[in-house]
N, C-alpha and C positions, 0 to 999 in steps of 0.2 A: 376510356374513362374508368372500365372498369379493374382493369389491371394497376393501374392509380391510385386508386381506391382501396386496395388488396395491400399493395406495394405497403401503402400507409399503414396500414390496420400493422401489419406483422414489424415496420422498421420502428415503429411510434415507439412502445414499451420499453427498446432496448434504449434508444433515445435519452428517455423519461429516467429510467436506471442509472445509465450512466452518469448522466447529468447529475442525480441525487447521490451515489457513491460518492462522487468528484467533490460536491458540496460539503459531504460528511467527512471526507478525508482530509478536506481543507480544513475542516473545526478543530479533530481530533488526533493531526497531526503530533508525531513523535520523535524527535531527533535520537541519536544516535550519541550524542553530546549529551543529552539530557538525561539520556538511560546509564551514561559512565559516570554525570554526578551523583545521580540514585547509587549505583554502585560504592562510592568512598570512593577516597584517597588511597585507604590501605588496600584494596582489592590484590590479591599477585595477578600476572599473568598468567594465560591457559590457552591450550591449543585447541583452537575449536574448527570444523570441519564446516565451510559453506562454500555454497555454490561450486562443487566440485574439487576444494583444494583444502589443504590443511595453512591455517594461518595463526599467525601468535597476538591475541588478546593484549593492549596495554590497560 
């Protein structure tokens, strides 16, 4: 019981965390679409550098 009880104390908080992240990420959600209409129309193109690879901006 007592390893149970240990188990719980240390798995709880991450739990609790993630759960409340998950919550907030759901509120404050940001598309990708939503940051190119902020951008304009007139924006050019630009090569920008993620996740490992060089890719072209429309």
């Amino acid at each position: 019981m007592k390893a149970l009880e240990t188990f719980a104390i240390y798995v709880t908080p991450f739990l609790v965390l993630g759960l409340a992240a998950r919550l907030l990420l759901q509120r404050y959600v940001v598309d990708l679409a939503d940051l190119q209409k902020l951008a304009g129309p007139k924006r050019k193109p630009r090569r920008v550098f993620l996740l490992g690879s060089w890719r072209t901006e429309k």
